[in-house]
N, C-alpha and C positions, 0 to 999 in steps of 0.2 A: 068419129072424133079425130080430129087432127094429130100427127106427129107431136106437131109443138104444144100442143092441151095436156098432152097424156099425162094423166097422175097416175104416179105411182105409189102400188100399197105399200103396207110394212111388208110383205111375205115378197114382192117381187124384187127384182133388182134389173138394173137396167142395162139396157147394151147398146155398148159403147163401140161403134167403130175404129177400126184403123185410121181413118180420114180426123175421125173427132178427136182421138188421141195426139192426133197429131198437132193440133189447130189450137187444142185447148191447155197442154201441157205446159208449154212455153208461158202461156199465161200466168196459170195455176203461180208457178215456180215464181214468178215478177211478182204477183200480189203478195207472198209468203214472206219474200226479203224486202220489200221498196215500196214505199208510199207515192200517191201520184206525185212526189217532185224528183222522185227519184232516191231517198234518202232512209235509211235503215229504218225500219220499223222499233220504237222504244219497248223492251219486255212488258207485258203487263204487270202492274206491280200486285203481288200474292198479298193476302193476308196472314201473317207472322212471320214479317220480312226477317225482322230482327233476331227473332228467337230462331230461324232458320240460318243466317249469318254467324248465328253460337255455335252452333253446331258441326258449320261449313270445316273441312280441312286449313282453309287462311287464318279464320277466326282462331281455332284449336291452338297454332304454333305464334300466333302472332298473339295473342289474350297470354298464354301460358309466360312466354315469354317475359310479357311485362310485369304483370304477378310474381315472378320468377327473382327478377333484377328488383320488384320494391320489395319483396321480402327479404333479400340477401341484403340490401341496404339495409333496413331498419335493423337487420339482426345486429351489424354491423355495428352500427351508432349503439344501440342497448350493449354490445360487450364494449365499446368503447369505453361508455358511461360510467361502466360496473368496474371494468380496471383502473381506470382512472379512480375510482372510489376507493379500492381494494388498494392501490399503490397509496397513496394518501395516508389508508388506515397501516397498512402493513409494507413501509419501503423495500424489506428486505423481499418484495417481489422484482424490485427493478432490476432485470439482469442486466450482467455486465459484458461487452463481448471485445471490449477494448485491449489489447494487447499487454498491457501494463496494467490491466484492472484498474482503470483511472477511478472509478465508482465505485469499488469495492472495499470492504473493510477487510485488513491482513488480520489472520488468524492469532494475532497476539492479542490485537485488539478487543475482538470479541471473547477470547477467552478472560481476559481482561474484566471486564464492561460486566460481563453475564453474571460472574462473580462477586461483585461489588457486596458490600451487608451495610452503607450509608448513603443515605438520599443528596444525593450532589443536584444544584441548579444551573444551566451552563445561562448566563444573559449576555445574549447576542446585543451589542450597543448601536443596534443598529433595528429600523422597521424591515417586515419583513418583505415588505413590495421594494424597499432597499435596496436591501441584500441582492435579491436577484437582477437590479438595475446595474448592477456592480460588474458584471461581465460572470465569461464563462466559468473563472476560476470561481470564483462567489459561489455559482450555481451550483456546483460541484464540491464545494465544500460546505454549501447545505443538504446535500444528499448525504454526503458522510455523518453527518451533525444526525439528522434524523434515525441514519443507522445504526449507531451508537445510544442513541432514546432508544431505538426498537430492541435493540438485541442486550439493552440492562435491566431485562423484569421489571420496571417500573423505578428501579432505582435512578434515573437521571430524568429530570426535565429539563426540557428546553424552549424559552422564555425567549422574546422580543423586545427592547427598552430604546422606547424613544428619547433621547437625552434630552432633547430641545420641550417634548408636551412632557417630561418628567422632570425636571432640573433637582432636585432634591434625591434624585438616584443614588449620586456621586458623594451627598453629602453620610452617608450609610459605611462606605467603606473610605476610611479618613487614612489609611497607609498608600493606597495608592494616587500618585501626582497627576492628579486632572489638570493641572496647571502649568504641565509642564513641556509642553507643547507635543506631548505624547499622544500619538495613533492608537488608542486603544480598540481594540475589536470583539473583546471577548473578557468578560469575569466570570468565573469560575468558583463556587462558593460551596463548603460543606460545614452546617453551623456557624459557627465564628469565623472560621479559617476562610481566605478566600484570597483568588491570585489573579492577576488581571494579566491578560494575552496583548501585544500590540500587533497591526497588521503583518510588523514582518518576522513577526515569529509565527505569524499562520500561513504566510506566503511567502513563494521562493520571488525574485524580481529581479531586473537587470541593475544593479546597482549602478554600474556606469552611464545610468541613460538618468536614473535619480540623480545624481549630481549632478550631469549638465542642466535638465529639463523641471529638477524638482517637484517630480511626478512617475508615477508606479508604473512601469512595463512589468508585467504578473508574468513570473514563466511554471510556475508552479505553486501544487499546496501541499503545506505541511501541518494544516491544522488536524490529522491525526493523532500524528507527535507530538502536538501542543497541547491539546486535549488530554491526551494518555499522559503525559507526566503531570499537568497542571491536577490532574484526580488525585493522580497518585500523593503529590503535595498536599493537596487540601484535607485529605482522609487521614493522613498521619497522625495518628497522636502525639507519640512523643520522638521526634527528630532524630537520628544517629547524626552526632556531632563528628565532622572534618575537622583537620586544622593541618592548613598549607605552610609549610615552613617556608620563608623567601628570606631574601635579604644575603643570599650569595651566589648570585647571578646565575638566576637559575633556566632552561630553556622555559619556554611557553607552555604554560600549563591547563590553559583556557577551554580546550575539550574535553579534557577530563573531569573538571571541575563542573564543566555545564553536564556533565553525563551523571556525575555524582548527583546535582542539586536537580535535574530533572527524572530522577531517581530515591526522592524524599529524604535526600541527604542534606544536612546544614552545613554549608562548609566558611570556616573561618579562613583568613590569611594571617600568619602573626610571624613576626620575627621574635628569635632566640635572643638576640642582643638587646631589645628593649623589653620584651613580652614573655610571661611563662604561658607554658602549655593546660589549655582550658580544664581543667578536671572536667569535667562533663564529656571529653572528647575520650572519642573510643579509637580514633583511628588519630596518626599525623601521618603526613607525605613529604617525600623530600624529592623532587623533580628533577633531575639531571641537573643538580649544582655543577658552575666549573670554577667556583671556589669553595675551599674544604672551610669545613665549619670547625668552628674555637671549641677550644676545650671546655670551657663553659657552657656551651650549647650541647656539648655529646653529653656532659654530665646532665641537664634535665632533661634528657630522652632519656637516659640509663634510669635514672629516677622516675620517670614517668612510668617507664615499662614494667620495672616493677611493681609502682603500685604497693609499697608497704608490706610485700607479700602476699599482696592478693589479686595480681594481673591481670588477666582481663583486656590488656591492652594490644594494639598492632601497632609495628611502623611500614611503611610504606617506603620501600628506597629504590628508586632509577638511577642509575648512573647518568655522567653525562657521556657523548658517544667521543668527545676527544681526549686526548691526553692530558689528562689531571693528576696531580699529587695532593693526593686526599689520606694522611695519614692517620689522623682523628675520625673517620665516619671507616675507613679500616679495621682499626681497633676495634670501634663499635661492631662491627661485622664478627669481628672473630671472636669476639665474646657469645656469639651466637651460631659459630660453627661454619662461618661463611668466609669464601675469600673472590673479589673480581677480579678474574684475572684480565692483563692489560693486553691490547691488540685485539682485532675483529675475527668473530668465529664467519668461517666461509663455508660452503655445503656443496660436495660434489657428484651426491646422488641425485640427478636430473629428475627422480620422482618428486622430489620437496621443493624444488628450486621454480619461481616463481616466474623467473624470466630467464631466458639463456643467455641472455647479455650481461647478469649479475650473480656474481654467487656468493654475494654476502646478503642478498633479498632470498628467505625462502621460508617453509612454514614450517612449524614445530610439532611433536608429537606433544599430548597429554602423558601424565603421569596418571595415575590413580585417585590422586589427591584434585577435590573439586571439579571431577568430572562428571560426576552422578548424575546430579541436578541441571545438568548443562541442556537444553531443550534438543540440541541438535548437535553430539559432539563428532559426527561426522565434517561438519564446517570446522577448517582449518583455523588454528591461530597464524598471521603473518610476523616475519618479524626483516630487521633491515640494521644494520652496522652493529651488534649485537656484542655482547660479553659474556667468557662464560664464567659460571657461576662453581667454582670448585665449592666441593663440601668437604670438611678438613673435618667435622663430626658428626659420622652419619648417626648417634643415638640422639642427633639434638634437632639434626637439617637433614633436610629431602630435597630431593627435585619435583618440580612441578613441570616443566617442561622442558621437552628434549631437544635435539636434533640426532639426523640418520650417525651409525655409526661410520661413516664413511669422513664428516665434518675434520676442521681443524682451525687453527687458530692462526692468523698471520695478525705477526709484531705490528708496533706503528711504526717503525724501521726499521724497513726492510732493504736489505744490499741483494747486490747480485747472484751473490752466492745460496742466496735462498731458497730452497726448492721446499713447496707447497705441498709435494707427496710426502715429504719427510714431518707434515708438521700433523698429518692425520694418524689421529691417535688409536683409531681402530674400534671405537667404544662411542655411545650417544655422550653430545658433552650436554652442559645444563646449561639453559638460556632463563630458567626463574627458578626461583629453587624457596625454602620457607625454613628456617630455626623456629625452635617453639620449648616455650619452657614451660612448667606444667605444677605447681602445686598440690598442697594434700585434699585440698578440695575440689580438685580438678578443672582450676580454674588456667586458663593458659594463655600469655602472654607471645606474641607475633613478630616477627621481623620476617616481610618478606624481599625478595630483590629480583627486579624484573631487569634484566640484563639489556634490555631494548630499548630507547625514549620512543625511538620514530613508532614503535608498534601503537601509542597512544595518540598519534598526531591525529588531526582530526580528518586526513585524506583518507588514513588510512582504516581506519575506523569506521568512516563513514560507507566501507566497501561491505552489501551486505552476503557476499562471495568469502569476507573473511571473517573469524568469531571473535576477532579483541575484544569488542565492546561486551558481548554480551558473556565473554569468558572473566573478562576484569569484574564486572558485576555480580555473577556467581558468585568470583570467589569472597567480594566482600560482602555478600547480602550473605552467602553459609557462616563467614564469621561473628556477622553481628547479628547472626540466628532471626536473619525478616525472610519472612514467605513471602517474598514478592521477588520477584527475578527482574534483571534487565532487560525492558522493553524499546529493542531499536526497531522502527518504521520508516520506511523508505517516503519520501515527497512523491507526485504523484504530479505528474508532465498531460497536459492534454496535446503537445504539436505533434504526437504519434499517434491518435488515439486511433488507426486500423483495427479490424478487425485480428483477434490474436489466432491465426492460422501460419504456420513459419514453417510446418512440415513441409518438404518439396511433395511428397506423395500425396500430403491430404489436399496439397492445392493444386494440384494433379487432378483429385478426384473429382472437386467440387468445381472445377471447370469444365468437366467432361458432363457434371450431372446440367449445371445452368448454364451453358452453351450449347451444349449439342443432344445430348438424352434428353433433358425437359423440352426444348422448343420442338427438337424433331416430333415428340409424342404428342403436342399441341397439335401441332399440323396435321398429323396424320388421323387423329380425334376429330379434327374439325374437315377432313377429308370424307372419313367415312359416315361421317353425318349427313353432307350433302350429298354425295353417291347415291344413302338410303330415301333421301326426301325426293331427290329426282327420279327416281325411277319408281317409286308408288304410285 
């Protein structure tokens, strides 16, 4: 048989020369890579390519991955969905992280609100795709609207009223002037009782841009404040009656009056020369007169105060801060134990003094009297060109508030030879002070004398760093025996609305954590990831 015939069994095997190895090798290795044109041979393709691809190391990180990102998406949208639901049903989720809590409700308010025992309806006169077309201030004052529904147990609703698909709205509450080319924004109703808001008592605005342009620049809201005292109105049953004495040129009494009546106070204006004093009034005021009142007019306060012997009543007396000759509202005084003395109390303990550039601006200590009830009597009273208040009978008058004992009085003419050591009396002088007269039925009749005007102005007042407002309220909400206290609320500015971090240290920290600790840890997360993938 020839070489080239031989078959070979299963059991032999063949042999292969050096010459053959050599000749055939090179081939072998060409057909294994290159088809006759020369050009890679295509894998053959297996059966369960696919299911083999699942399994591959590519498929593993590349499949997971995407799995990976559409579940964290969809988780993503589903708690989106839920919060959005949950803020809707429960606003007091929306935190607030703005610097001035522009979205928050102050802690009066809610204590406020939470307390209520009558169902109040606030109608917004406005739709509510409106409202929110209205700019940011709007938007922001219906997140406060909402939060005031949330946080009153059920006690307040808040309504929607399109005036234009309602027109017969207006015809419902006939004391307020739909017709009077009034911005109403808000009424406010509990049963009968009901008080209508206009825009710019819910918003602060640039007034000077209104007069040229006759159009709102919002620089703020105040529809907390506006809200909170219009309840407080509406829920009153029966009114404590004001009555402003004017008619001898008296300073500006406008903040006071507005604190009083947003305060469920009724306050009248009446003069002594045509008007008697309202029986119904429990309190009158006489506002830094700088002319003294007739003898006729001190005799129906003296009449009044008494009361037939059955008292009950307060006067309310500020001086004025200049040099008046008031010998008539004198008397009156010292029938009550009281004398103002003339010339400005100064203060030269730098702890009370307000600025170092004045020392007749500085703040007052409390006495004992009306400090109880005070929410926060850490917060100073201010006061500014002041008088003090001798007590010529202390079993009749007290003081209410002090100054340090370091103070003194400078004349309103004062010479050269004045020396300001000489005038400190060593002793706290009195900047308010109270006479009180008391029957057998323990019924007690009021004069009090706030040696101050400026401390009522409305700058000053409006500082909520000092307690006028809410110490002037005490004291007449404890005398007309109402459990409601004065509720002052700051307006609420969105052109700062930063994030409220003002610690140097804390913003120290959290630069150190989202600048450099979190992204370095990124990186090096995402370092040692690929490190492990590359070298498996």
């Amino acid at each position: 048989m020839n070489e080239e015939n031989k078959v070979l069994t299963p059991n032999e095997t063949p042999e292969t020369t050096v010459e053959d190895t050599k000749e055939t090798a090179p081939v072998k290795v060409a057909d294994d890579k290159n088809d006759k044109k020369g050009k890679k041979n295509k894998p053959e393709k297996k059966k369960g390519s696919f299911k083999a691809f699942l399994k591959s190391r590519k498929a593993r990180h590349g499949s997971l991955a995407i799995v990976i990102v559409a579940v964290v998406v969809a988780i993503v949208i589903v708690l989106n969905v839920i919060c959005g639901l949950l803020v809707d049903r429960f606003p007091d989720l929306k935190l607030d992280f703005t610097a001035n809590k522009s979205f928050a409700l102050q802690d009066d308010t809610i204590d406020y609100v939470s307390h209520l025992n009558k169902d109040v309806t606030l109608n917004i006169l406005m739709p509510e795709k409106e409202v929110e077309n209205q700019g940011t201030y709007f938007i922001q004052a219906k997140n406060l609207l909402d939060k005031i529904k949330s946080n009153s147990n059920g006690k307040i609703d808040l309504k929607y009223v399109d005036l234009t698909s309602n027109p017969t709205f207006s015809s419902n509450y006939p004391n307020v002037d739909w017709n009077g080319g009034n911005n109403y924004f808000m009424l406010v109703e509990c049963g009968k009782q009901y008080k209508a808001l206009k825009v710019d008592e819910c918003f602060e605005y640039d007034e000077q841009a209104y007069s040229y342009y006759g159009q709102y620049q919002f620089t703020g809201t105040t529809i907390e404040q506006a809200v909170v005292t219009a309840i407080l109105n509406v829920t009153a049953d029966d009114k404590v009656v004001v009555d402003m004495i004017k008619g001898n040129n008296e300073q500006d009494y406008s903040a006071i009056k507005t604190l009083l009546e947003n305060n469920a106070y009724e306050v009248n204006e009446i003069s002594l020369v045509t008007q008697d004093i309202d029986d119904k009034a429990e309190f009158i005021m006489i506002y830094a007169p700088s002319v003294d009142l007739d003898e006729s007019a001190v005799d129906k306060i003296s009449k009044w105060l008494d009361n037939d012997g059955k008292y009950g009543r307060t006067l309310i007396y500020v001086p004025c801060a200049d040099k008046v000759d008031t010998p008539n509202i004198d008397a009156l005084l010292d029938q009550w134990g009281m004398q103002v003395e003339g010339g400005y109390v100064f203060e030269t303990n730098t702890d009370y003094l307000i600025s170092n550039s004045s020392a007749f601006a500085f703040v007052a200590d409390y006495s004992d009297y009306y400090k109880d009830n005070l929410k926060n009597s850490k917060i100073p009273v201010a006061v500014s060109d002041a008088h003090d208040i001798i007590i010529k009978d202390s079993e009749m008058a007290h003081s209410l508030l002090t100054t340090s004992d370091k103070a003194g009085v400078q004349p309103y003419d004062v010479d050269e030879e004045w020396n300001y050591q000489d005038a400190i009396k060593g002793e706290p002088l009195n900047i308010a002070a109270e006479g009180v007269k008391t029957n057998n039925d323990e019924k007690s009749s009021r004069v009090l004398v706030f040696g101050s005007y400026a401390m009522f102005s409305e700058v000053v007042m409006s500082y909520n760093s000092f307690n006028n407002s809410a110490y002037f309220m005490n004291v007449v909400n404890t005398i007309a025996d109402k459990d409601d206290t004065g509720i002052t609320i700051e307006s609420k500015s969105l052109e700062s609305a930063e994030l409220g971090v003002t610690d140097v240290t804390t913003q120290s920290v959290m630069i150190a954590i989202f600048v450099f600790i979190l992204p370095a840890a990124i990186l090096a997360a995402g370092l040692i990831v690929w490190l492990r993938r590359r070298n498996r």
